[in-house]
Residue frames as a rotation matrix with the C-alpha (Angstrom) as fourth column:
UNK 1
-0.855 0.298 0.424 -16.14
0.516 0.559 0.649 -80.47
-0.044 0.774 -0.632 59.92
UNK 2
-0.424 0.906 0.010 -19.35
-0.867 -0.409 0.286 -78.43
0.263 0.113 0.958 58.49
UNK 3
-0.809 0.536 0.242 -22.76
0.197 0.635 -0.747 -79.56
-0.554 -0.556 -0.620 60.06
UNK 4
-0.323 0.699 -0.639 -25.59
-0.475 -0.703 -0.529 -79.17
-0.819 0.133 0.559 58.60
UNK 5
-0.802 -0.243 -0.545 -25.82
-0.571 0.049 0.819 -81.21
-0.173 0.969 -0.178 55.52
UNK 6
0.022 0.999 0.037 -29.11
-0.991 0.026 -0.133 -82.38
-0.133 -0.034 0.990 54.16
UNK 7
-0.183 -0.002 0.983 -29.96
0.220 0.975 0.043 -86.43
-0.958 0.224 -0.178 54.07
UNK 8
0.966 0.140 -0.217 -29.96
-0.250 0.293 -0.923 -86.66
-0.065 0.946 0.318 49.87
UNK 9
0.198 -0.760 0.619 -27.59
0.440 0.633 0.636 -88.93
-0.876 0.147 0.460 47.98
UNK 10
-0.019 -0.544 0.839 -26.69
0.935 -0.306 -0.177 -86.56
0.353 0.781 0.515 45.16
UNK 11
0.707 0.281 -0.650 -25.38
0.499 -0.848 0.177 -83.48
-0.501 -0.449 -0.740 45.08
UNK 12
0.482 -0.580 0.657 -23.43
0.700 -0.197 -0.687 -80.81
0.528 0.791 0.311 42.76
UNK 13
0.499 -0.466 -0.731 -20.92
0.678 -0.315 0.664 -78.63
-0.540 -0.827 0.158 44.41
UNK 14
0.428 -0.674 0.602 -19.37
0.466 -0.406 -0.786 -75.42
0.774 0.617 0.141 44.01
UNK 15
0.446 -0.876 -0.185 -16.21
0.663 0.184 0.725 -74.49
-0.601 -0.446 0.663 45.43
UNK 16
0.424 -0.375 0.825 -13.67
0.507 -0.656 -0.559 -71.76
0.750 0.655 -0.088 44.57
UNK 17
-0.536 -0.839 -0.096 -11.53
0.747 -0.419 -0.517 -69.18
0.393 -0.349 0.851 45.96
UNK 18
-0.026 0.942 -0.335 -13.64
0.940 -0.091 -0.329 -66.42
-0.340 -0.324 -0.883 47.48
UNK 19
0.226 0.376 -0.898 -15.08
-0.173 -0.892 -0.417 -63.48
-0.959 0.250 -0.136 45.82
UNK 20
-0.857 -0.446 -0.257 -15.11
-0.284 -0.008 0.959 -64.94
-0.430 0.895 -0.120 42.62
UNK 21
-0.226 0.951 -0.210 -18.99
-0.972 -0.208 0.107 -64.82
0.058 0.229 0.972 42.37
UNK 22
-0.973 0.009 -0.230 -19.79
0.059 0.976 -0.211 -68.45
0.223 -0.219 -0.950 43.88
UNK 23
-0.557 0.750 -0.357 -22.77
0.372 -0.159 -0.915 -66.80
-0.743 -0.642 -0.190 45.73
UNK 24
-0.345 0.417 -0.841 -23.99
-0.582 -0.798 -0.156 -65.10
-0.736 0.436 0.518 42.66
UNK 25
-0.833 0.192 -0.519 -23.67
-0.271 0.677 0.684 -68.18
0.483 0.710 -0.512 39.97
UNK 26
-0.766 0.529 -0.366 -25.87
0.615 0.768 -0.178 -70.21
0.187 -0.361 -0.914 42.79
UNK 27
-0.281 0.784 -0.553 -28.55
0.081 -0.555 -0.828 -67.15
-0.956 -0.277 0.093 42.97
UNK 28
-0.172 0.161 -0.972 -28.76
-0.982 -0.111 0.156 -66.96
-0.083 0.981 0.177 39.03
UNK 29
-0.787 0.058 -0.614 -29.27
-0.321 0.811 0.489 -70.80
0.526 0.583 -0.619 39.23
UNK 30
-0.795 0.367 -0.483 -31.67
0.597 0.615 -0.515 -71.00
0.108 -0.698 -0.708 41.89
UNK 31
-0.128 0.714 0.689 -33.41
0.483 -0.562 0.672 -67.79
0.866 0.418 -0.273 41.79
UNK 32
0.912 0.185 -0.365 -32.92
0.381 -0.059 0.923 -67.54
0.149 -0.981 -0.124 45.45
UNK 33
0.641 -0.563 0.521 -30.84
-0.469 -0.825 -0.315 -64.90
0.607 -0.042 -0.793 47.22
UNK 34
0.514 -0.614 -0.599 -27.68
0.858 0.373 0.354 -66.32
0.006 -0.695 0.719 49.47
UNK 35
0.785 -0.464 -0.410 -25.02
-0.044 -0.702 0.711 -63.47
-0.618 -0.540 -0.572 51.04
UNK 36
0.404 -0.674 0.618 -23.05
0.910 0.230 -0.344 -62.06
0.090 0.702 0.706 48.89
UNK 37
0.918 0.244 -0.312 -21.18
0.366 -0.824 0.433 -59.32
-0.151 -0.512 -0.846 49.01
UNK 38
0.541 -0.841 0.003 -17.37
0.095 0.058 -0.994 -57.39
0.836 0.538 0.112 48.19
UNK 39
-0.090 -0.698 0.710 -15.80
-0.968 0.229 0.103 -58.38
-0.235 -0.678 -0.697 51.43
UNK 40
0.256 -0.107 -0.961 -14.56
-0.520 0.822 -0.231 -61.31
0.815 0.559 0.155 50.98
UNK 41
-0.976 -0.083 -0.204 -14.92
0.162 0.356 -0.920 -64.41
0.149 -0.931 -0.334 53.34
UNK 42
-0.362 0.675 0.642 -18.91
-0.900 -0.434 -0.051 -63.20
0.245 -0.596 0.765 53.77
UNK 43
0.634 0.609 -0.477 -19.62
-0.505 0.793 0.340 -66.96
0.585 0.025 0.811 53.12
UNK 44
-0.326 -0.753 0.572 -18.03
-0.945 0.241 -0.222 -69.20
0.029 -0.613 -0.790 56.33
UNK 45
-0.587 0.292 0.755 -20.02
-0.083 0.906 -0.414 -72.50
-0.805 -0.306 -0.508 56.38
UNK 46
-0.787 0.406 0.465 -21.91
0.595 0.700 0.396 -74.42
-0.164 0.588 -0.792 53.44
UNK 47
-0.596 0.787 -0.161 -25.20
-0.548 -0.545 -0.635 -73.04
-0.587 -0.291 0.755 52.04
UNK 48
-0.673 0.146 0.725 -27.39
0.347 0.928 0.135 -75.77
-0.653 0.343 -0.675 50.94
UNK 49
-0.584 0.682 -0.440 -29.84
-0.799 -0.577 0.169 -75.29
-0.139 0.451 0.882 48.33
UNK 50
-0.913 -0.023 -0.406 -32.19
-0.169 0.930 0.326 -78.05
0.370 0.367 -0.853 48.69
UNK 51
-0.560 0.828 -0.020 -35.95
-0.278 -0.211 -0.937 -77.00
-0.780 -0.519 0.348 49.08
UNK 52
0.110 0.677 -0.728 -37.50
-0.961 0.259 0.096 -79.13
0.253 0.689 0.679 46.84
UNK 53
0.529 0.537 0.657 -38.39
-0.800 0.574 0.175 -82.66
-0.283 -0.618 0.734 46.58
UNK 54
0.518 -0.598 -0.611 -35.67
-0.466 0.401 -0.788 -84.11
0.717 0.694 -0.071 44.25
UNK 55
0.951 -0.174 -0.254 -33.18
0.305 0.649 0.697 -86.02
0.044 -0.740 0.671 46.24
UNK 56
-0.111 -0.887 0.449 -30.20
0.925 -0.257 -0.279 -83.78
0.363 0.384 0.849 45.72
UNK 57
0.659 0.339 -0.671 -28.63
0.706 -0.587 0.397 -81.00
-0.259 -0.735 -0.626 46.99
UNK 58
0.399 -0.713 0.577 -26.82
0.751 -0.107 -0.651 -78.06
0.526 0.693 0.493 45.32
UNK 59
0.576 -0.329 -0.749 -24.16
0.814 0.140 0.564 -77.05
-0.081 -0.934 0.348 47.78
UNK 60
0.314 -0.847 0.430 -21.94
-0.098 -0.479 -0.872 -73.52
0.945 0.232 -0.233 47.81
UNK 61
0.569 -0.668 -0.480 -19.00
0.754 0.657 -0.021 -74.14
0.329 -0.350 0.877 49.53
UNK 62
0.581 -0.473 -0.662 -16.83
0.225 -0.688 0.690 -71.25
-0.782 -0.550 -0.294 51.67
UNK 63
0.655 -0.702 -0.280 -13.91
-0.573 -0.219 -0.790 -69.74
0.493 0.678 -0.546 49.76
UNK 64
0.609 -0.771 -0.185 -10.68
0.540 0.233 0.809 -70.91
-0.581 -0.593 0.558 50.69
UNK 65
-0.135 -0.730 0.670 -7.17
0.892 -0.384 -0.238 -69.25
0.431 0.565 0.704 49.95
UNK 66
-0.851 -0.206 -0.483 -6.67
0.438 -0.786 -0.436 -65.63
-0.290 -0.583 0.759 51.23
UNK 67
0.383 0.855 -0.351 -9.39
0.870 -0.206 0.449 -64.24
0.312 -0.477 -0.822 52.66
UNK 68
-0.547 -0.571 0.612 -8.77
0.190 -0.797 -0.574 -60.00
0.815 -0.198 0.544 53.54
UNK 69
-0.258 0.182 0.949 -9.32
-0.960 -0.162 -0.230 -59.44
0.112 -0.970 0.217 57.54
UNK 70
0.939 0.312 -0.148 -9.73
-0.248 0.908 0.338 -63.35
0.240 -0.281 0.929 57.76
UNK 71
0.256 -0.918 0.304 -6.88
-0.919 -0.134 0.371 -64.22
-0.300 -0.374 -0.878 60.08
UNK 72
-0.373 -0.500 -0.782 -4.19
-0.824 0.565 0.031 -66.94
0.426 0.656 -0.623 58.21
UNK 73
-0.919 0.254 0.302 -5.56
0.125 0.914 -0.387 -69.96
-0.374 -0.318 -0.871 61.12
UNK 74
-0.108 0.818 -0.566 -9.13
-0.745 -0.443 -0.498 -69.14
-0.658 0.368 0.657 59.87
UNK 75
0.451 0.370 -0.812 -8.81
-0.884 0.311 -0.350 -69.72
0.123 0.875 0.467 56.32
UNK 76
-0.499 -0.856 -0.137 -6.38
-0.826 0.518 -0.225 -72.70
0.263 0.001 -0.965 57.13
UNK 77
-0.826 0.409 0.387 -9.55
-0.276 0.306 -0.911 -74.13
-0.491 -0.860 -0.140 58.89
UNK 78
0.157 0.952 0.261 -11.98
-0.168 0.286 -0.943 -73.63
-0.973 0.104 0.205 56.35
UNK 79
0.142 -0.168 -0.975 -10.09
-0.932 0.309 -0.189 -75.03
0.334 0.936 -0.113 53.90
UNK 80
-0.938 -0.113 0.327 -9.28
-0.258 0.859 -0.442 -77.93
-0.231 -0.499 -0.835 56.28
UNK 81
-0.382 0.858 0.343 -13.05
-0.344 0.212 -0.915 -78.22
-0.858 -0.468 0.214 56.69
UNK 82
0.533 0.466 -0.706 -13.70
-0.825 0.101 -0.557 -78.31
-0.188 0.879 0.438 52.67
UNK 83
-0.333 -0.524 -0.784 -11.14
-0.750 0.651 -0.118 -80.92
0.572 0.549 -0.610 51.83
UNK 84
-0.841 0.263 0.474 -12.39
-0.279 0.540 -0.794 -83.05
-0.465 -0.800 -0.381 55.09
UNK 85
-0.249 0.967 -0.058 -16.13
-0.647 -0.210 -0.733 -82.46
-0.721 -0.145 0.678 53.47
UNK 86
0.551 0.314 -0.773 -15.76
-0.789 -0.105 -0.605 -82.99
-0.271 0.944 0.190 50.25
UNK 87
-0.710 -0.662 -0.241 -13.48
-0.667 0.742 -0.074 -86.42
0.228 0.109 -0.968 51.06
UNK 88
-0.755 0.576 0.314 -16.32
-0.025 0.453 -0.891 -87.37
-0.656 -0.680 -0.328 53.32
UNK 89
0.123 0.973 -0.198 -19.37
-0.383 -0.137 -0.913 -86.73
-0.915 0.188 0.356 50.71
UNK 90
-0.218 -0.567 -0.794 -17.67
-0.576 -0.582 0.574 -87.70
-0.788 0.583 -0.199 47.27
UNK 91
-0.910 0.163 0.380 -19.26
0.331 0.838 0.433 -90.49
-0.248 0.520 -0.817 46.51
UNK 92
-0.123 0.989 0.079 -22.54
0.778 0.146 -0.612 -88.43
-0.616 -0.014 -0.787 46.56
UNK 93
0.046 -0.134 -0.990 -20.89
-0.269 -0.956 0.117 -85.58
-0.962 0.260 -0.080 44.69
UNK 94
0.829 0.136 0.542 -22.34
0.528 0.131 -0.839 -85.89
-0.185 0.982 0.037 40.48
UNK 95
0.309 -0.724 0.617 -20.34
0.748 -0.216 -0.628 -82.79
0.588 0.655 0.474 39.77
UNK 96
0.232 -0.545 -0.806 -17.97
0.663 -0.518 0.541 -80.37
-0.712 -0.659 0.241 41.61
UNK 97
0.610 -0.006 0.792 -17.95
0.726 -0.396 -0.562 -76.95
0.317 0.918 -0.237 39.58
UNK 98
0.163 -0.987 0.005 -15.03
0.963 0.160 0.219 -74.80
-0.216 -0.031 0.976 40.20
UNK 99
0.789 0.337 0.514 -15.43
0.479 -0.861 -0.171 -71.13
0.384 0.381 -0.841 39.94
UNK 100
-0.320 -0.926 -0.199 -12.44
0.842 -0.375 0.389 -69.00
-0.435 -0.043 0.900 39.20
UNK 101
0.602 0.489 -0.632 -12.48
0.123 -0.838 -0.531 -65.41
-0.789 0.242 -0.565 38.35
UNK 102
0.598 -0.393 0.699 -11.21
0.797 0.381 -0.468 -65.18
-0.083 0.837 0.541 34.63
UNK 103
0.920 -0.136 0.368 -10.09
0.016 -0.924 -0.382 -61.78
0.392 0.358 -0.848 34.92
UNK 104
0.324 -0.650 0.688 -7.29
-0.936 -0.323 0.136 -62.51
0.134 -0.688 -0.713 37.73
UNK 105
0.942 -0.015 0.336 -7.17
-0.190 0.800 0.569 -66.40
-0.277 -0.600 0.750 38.06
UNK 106
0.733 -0.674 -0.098 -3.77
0.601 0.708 -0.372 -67.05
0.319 0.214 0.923 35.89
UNK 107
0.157 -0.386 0.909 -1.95
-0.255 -0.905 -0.340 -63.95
0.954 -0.178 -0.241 37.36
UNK 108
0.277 -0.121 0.953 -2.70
-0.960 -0.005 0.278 -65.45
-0.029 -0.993 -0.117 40.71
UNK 109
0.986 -0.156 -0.055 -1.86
0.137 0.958 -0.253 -68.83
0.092 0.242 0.966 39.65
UNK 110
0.522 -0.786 0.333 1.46
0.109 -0.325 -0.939 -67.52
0.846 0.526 -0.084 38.05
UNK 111
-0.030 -0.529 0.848 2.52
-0.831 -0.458 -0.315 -65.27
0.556 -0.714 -0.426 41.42
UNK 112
0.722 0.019 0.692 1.71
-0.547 0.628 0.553 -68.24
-0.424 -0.778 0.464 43.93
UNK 113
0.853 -0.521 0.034 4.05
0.496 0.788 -0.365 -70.73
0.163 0.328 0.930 41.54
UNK 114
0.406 -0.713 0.572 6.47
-0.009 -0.628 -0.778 -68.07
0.914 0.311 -0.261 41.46
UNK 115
0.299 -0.198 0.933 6.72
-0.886 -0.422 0.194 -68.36
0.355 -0.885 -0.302 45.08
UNK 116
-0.920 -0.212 -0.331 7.05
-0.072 0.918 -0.389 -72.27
0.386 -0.334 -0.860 45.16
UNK 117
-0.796 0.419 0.437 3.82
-0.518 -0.097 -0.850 -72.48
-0.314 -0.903 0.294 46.27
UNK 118
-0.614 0.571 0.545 0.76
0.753 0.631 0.186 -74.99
-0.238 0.525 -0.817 45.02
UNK 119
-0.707 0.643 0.296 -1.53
-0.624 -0.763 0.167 -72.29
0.333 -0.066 0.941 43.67
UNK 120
-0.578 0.762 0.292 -5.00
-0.429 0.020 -0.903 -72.74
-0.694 -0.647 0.315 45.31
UNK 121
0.282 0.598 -0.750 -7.35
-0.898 -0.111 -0.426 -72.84
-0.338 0.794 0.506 42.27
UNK 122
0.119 -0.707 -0.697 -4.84
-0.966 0.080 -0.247 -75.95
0.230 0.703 -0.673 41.26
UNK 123
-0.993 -0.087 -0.080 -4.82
-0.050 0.922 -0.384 -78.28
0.107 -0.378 -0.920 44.02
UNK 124
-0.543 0.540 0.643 -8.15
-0.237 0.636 -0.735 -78.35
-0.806 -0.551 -0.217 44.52
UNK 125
0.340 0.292 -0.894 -8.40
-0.938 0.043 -0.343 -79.28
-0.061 0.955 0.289 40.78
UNK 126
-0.338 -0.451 -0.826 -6.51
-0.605 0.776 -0.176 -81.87
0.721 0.441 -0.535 41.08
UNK 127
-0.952 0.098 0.290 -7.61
-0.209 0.482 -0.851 -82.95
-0.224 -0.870 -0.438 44.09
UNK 128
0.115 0.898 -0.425 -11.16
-0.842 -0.139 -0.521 -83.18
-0.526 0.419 0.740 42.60
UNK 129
0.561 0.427 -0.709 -9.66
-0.821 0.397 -0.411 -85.41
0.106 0.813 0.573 40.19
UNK 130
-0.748 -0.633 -0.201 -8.01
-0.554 0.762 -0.336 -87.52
0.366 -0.140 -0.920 42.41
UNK 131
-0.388 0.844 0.369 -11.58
-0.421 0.193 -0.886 -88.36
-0.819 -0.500 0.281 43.69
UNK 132
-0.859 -0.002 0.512 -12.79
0.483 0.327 0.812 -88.78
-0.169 0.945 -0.280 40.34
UNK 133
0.127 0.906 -0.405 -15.49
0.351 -0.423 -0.836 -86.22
-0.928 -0.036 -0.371 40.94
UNK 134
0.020 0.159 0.987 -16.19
1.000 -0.017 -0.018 -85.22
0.014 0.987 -0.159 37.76
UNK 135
-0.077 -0.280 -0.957 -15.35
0.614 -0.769 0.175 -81.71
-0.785 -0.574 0.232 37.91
UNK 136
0.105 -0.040 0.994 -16.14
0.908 -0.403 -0.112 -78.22
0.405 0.914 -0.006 35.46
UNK 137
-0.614 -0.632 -0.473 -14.07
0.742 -0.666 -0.074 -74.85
-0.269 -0.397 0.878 35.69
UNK 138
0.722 0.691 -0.036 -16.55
0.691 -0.722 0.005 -71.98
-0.022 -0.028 -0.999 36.09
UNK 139
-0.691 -0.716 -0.101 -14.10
0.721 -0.693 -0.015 -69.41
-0.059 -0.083 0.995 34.54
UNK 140
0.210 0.929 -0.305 -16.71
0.872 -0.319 -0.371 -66.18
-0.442 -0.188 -0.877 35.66
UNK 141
0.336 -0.403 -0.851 -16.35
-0.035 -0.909 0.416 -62.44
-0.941 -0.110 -0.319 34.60
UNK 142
-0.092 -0.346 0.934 -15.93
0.770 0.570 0.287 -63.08
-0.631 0.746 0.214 31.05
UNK 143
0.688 0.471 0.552 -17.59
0.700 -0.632 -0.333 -60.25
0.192 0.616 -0.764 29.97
UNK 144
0.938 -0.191 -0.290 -14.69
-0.063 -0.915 0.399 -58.35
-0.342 -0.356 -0.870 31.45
UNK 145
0.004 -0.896 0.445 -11.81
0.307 0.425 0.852 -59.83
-0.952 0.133 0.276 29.02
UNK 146
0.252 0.111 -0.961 -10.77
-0.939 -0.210 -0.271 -58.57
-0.232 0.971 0.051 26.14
UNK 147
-0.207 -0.584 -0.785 -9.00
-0.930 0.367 -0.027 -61.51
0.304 0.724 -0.619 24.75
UNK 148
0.600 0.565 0.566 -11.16
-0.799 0.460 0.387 -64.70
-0.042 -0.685 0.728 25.84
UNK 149
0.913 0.046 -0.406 -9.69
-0.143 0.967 -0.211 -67.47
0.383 0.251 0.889 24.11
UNK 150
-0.042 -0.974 -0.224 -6.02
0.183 0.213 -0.960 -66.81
0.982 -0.081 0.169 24.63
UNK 151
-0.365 -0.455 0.812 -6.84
-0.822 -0.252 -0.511 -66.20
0.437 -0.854 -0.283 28.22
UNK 152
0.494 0.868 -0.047 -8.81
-0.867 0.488 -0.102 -69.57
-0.066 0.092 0.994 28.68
UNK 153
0.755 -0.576 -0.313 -5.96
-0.200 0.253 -0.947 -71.21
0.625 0.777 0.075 26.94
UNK 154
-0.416 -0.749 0.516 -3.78
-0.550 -0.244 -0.799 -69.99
0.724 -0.616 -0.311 29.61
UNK 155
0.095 0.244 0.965 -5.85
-0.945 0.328 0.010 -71.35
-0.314 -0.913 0.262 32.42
UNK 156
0.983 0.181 0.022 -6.12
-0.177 0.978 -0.110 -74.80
-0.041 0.105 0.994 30.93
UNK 157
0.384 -0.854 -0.350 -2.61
0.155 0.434 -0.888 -74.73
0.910 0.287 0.299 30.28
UNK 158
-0.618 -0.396 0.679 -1.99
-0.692 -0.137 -0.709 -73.91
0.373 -0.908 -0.189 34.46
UNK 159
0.316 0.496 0.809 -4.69
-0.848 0.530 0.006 -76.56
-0.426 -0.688 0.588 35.43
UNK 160
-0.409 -0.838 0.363 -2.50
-0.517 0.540 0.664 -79.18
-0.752 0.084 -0.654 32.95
UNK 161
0.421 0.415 0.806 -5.08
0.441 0.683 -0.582 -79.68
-0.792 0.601 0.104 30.08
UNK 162
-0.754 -0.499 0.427 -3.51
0.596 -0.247 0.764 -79.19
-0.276 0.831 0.484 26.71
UNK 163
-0.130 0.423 -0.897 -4.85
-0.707 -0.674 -0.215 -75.84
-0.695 0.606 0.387 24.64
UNK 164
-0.847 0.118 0.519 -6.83
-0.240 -0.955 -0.175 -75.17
0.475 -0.273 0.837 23.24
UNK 165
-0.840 0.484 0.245 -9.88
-0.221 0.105 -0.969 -74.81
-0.495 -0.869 0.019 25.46
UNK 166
0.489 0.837 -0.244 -12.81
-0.870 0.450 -0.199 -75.76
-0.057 0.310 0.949 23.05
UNK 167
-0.200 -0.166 -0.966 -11.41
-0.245 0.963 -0.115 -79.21
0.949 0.213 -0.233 22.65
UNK 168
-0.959 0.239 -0.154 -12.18
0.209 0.224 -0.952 -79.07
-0.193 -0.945 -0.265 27.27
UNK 169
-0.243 0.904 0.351 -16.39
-0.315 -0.416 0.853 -77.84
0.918 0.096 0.385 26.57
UNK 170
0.379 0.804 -0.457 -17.05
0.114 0.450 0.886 -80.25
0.918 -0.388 0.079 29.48
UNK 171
-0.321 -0.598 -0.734 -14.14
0.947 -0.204 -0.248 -79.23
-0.001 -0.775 0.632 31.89
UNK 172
-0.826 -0.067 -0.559 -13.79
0.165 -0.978 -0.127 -74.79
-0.539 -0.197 0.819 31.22
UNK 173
0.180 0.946 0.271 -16.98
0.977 -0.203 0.059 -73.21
0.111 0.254 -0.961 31.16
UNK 174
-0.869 -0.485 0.096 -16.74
0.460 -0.864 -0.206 -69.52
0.183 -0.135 0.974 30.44
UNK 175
-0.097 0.990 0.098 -19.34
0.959 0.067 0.276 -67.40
0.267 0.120 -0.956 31.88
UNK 176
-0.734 0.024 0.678 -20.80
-0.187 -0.968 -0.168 -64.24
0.652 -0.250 0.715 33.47
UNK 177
-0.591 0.275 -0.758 -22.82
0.806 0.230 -0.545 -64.96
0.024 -0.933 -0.358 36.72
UNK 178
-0.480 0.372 -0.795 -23.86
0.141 -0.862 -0.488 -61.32
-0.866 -0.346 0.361 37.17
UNK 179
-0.489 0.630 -0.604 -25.22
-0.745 -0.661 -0.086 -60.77
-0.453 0.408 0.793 33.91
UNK 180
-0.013 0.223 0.975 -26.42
-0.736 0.658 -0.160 -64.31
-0.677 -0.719 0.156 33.67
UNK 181
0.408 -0.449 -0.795 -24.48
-0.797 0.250 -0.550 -65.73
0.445 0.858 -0.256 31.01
UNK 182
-0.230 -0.335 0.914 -24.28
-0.680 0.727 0.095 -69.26
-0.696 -0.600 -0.395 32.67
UNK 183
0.496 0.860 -0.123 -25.22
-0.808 0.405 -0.428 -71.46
-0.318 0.311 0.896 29.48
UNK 184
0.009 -0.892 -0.452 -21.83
-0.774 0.280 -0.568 -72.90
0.633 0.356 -0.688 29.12
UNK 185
-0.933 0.034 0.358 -21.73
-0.279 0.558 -0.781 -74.28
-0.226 -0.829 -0.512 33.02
UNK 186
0.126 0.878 0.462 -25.13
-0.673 0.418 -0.610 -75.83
-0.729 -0.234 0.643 32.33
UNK 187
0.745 -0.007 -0.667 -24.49
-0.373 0.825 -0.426 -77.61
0.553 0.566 0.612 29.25
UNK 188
-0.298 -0.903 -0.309 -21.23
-0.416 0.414 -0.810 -79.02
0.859 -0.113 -0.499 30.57
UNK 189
-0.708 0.209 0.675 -22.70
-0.613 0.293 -0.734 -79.65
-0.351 -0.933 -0.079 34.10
UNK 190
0.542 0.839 -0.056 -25.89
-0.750 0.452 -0.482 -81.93
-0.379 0.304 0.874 31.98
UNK 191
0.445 -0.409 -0.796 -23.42
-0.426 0.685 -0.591 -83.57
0.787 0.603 0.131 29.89
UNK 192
-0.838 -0.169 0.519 -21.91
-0.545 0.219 -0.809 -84.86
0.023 -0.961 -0.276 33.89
UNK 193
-0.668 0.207 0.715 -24.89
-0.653 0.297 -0.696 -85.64
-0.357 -0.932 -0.063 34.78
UNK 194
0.584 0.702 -0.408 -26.60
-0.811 0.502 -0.299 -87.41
-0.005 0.505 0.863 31.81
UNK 195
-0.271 -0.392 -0.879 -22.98
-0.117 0.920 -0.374 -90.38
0.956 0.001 -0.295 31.49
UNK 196
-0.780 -0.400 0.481 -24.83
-0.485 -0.098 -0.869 -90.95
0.395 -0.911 -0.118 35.27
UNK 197
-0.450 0.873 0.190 -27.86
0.655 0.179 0.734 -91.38
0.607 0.455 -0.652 34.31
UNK 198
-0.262 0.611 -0.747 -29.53
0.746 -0.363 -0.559 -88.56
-0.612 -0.703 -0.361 36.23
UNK 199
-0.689 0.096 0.719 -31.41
0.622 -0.432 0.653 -86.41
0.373 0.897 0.238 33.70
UNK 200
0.040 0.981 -0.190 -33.89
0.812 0.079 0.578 -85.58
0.582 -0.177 -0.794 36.10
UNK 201
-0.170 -0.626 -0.761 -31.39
0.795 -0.543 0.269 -83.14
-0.582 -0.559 0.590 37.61
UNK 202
-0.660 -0.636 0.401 -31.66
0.717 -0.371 0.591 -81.24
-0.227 0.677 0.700 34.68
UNK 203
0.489 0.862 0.135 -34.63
0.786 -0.503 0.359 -79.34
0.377 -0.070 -0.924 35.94
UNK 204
0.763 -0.292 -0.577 -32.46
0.448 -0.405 0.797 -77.64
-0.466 -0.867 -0.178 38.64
UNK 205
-0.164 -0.929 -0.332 -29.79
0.362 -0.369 0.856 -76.40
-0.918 0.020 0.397 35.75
């Protein structure tokens, strides 16, 4: 189980497969640098963000799923460790934001079903929404698609929401992290956190 977690009763999580710019979204929202970096796996344990006085804490969360030079018991662990966390904290979790890379996520979706296998990116959608955590897909890398909508489309139609994706605004947020094109995941993360009543969050997004 990760240690380490600040005493506040709210908090917004992201979560994702790794190297799909988790570390980069949460430096373009925070202003503050965290390890990033193209080995994947650079993040192994939680990285709170939670130097201010609000009560809340906005959490990035290890990858999980395949991890290159991260031996298979590893990642098996620190996905154990996220589902363990994120059972253990869920009542304090507002929103859980998902970050998938748009360029590659239904390709890997696709190849992992093809094998019989739960894709990643999937269960821990759904698993999200067996919690009821409210929950919005950070699809990142947009700027590197040609064809947004019909790939968008596709992902909602692998995560089981009917096309097309503008009818999801508050679930699939398309964005761009790196060149900070994040105004989707903010409006969709506010519109979370205002049917809560926690507007005051909305400094922090």
């Amino acid at each position: 189980m990760f240690d380490g977690r600040p005493d506040r009763s709210a908090e917004v999580l992201l979560c994702g497969r790794s190297n799909v710019g988790k570390s980069t979204l949460l430096r373009e929202l925070t202003g503050h640098d965290f390890a990033t970096g193209r080995k994947p796996g650079v993040t192994r344990a939680p990285n709170f963000f939670d130097w201010h006085e609000a009560d809340f804490t906005l959490t990035d969360m290890p990858g999980f799923g395949f991890m290159k030079g991260v031996p298979e018991k590893a990642r098996e662990e620190i996905k154990t460790d996220i589902v363990r966390y994120i059972e253990a904290n869920s009542e304090a979790i507002l929103v859980a934001v998902l970050v998938v890379d748009g360029k590659s996520a239904v390709e890997i979706i696709d190849r992992h079903a093809e094998r019989g296998e739960l894709p990643h990116d999937v269960e821990l959608f759904g698993f999200l929404q067996e919690l009821d955590i409210p929950t919005v897909v950070a699809v990142n890398k947009v700027d590197k698609i040609d064809d947004v909508d019909a790939r968008l489309d596709a992902l909602c139609d692998r995560l089981g929401l009917f096309p097309p994706w503008q009818q999801w605004r508050e679930t699939i947020a398309p964005i761009s992290a790196k060149r900070g094109n994040v105004d989707a995941l903010t409006d969709a993360v506010r519109t979370h956190l205002h049917e809560q009543q926690r507007d005051d969050l909305f400094q922090f997004f």
